[in-house]
C-alpha positions in Angstrom: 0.0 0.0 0.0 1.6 3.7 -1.0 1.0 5.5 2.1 3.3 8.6 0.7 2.0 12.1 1.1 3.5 15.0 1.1 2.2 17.2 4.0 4.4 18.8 5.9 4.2 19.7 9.1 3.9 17.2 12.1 4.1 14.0 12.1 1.0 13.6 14.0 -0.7 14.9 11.0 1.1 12.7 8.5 -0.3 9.9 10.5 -3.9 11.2 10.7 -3.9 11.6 7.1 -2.6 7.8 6.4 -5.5 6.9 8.9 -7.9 8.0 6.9 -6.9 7.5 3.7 -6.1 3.7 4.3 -10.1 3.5 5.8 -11.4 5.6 2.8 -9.4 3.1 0.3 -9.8 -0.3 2.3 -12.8 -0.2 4.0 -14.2 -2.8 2.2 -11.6 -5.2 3.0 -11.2 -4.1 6.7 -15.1 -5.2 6.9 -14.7 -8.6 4.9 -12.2 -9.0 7.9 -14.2 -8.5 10.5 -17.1 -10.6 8.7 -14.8 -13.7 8.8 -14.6 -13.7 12.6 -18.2 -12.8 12.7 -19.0 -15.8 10.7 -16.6 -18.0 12.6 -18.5 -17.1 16.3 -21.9 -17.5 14.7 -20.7 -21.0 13.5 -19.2 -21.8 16.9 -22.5 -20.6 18.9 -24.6 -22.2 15.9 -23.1 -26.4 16.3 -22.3 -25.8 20.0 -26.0 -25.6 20.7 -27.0 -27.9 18.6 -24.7 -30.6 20.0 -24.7 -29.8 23.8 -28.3 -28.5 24.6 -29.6 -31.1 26.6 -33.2 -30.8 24.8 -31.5 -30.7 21.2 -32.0 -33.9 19.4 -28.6 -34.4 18.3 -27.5 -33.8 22.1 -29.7 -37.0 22.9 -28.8 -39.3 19.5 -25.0 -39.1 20.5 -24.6 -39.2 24.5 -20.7 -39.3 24.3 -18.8 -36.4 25.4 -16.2 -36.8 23.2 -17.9 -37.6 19.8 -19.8 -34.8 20.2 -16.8 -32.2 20.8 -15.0 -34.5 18.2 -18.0 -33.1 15.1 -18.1 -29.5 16.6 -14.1 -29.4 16.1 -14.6 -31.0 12.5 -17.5 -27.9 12.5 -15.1 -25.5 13.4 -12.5 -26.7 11.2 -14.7 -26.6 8.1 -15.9 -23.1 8.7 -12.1 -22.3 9.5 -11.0 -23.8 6.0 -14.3 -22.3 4.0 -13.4 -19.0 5.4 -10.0 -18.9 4.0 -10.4 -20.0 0.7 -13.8 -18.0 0.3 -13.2 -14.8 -2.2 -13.4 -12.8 1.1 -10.5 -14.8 2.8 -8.2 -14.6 -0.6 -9.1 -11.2 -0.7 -7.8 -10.0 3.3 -5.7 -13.1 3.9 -7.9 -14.7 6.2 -6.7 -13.3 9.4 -9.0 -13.6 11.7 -6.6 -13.1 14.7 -5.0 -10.2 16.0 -2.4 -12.4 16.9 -2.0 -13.7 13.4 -1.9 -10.0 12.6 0.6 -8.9 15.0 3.2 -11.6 13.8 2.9 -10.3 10.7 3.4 -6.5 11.3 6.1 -7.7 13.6 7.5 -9.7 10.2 7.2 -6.7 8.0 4.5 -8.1 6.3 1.6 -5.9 6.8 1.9 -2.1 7.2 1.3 -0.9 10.8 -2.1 0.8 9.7 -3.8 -2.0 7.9 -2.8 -4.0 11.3 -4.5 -1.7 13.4 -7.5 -1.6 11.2 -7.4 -5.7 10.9 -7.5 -5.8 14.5 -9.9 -3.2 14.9 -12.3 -4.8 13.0 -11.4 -8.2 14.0 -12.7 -7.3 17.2 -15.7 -5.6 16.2 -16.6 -8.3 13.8 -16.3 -11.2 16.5 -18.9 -8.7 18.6 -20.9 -8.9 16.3 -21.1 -12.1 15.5 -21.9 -13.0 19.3 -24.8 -10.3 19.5 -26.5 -12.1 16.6 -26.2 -15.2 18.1 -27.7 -13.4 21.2 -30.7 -12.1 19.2 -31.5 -15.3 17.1 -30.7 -18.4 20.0 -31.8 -16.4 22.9 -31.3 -18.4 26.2 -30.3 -21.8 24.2 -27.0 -19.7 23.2 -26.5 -17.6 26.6 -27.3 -19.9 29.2 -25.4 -23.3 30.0 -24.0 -25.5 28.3 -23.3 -22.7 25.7 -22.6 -20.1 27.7 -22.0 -17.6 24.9 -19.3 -19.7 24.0 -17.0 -18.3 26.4 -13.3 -19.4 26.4 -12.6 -20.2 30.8 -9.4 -22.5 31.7 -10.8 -25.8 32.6 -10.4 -27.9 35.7 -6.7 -28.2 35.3 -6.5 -24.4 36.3 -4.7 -21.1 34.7 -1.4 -22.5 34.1 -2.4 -25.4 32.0 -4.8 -23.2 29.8 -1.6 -20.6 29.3 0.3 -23.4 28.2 -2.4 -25.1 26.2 -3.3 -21.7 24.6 0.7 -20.7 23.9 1.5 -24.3 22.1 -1.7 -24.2 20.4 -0.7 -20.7 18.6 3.2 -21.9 19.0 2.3 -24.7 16.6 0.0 -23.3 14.3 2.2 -20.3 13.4 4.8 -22.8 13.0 2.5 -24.7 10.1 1.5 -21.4 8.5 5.4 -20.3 8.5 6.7 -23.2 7.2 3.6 -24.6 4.8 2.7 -21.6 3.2 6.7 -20.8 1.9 6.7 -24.2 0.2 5.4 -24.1 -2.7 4.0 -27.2 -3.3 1.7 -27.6 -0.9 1.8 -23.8 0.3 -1.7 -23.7 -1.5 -3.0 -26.4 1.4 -2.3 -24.1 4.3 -5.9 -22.7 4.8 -6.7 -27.0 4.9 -3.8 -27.8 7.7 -5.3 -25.3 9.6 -8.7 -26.3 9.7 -6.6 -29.5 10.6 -5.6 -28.3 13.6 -8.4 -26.3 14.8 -10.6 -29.5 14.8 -7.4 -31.1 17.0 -7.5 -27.9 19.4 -11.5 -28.3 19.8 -11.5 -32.1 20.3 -8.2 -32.2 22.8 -7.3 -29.3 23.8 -10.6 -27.3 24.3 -11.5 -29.3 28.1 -7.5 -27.2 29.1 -8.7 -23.7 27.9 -11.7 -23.9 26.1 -9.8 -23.7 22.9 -9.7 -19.2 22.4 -5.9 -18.9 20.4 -7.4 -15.6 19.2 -7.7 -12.5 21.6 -10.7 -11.0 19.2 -12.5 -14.5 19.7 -12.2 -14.0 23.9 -13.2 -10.7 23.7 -16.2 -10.9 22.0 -17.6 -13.6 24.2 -16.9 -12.5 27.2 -18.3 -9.0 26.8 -21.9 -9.8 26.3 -21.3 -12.3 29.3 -19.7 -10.5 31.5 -17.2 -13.1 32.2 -13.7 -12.5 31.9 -12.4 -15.0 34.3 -8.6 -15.1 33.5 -8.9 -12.9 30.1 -5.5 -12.0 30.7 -4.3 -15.6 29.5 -6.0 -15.4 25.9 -4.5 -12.0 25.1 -1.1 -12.9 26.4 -0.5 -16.5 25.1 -1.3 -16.7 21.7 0.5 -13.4 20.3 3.5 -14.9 22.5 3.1 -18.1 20.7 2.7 -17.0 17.3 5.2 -14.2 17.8 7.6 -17.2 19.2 7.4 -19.3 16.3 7.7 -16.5 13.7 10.9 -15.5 15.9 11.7 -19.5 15.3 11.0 -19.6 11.9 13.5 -16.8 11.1 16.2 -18.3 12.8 16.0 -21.5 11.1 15.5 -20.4 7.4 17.3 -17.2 7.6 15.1 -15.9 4.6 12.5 -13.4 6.3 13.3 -11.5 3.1 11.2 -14.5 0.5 8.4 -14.0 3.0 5.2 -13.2 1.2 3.8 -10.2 1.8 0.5 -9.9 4.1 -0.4 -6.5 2.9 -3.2 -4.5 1.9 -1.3 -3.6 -1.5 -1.0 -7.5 -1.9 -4.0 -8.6 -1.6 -6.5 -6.2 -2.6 -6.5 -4.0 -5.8 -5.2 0.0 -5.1 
């Protein structure tokens, strides 16, 4: 993206102007952004439901705990990998995460005002997502077993969720890093990750209930009110991602083939 303008003055100003020009060029994308996560919590409060509500027939026609957690992973997963290769995702890079996003600003990859705008809307589109889920499902997605999908360490307590949470974004910022710069099977990245999140939901959800995404925390436990140990889901996973870019780097030593996660790279000027 060509952020160059020549106004003089402060720098302040300079900034201001980039601000505005990258929301009055790329608002479309910044919202196609959001959307994704949106999509992605409506999904998650949409099979949840449906496979824990005590009342809901598919609730009663499989009784095992683990079956059922097992299909709402291979749920997620789908959505995850139908996201990414949907126009939308091809169009922003399928995001989703302000952690994915940090690691890439911190990479050089995206410019710092299409991050903050990605996270931005990440957040609001994650919101939004929950509040529909709110209006349509009423008490079968706010009240227990759904519990607005909320992401809470599990019995195990606070340490285990960190570490669950860090070595689930540890490993899948490993797979984008090292999957996506090969080219032949880069194109299968979007389908290892939708991989792995159906891993994360069947294993490791019962450790943290499975967040990896600050944006995807938030927006559940706003409506709910419950932010039991929020600090772990916006800590962990930008260390973990952050980690294994940091990893990745070391080991290639060609950051400079990385391909670019930018505005100007994925959408038209």
């Amino acid at each position: 993206m060509k952020h160059g303008l020549n106004i003089s003055g402060s720098p302040l100003l300079s900034e201001r102007a980039n601000l505005s020009i990258c929301l009055k060029r790329h608002w479309p994308e910044y919202m196609m952004e959001g959307a994704q996560l949106g999509i992605f919590m409506i999904s998650a409060g949409l099979f949840t439901a449906l496979l824990e509500w005590p009342t809901s027939p598919f609730f009663q026609a499989i009784p095992n705990e683990f079956i059922r957690r097992w299909i709402i992973g291979v749920a997620m997963g789908g959505t995850a990998v139908a996201l990414i290769y949907s126009p939308w995702g091809k169009r922003t890079g399928a995001h989703m995460n302000p952690a994915v996003t940090l690691t890439f600003l911190r990479l050089g990859q995206i410019p710092i005002v299409d991050a903050l705008y990605y996270i931005i809307f990440q957040f609001l589109g994650g919101l939004a997502g929950v509040l529909l889920m709110i209006l349509l499902l009423g008490k079968y997605f706010t009240n227990d077993p759904t519990s607005y999908v909320v992401t809470v360490p599990g019995p195990d307590g606070q340490l285990v969720a960190f570490a669950g949470e860090f070595l689930s974004a540890l490993l899948m910022m490993t797979m984008i890093m090292f999957v996506s710069n090969r080219p032949s099977i880069g194109n299968y990245t979007g389908a290892f990750a939708g991989v792995l999140i159906m891993l994360y939901v069947t294993f490791e959800a019962p450790l943290s209930g499975f967040g990896m995404n600050p944006a995807r925390t938030f927006a559940s436990s706003l409506p709910s009110g419950n932010f039991t140990a929020l600090w772990i889901y916006f800590i962990a996973p930008p260390l973990g991602m952050l980690l294994a870019a940091q990893i990745y780097l070391s080991v290639c030593r060609h950051g400079e083939n990385l391909p670019p996660k930018t505005a100007e790279n994925f959408f038209p000027s």
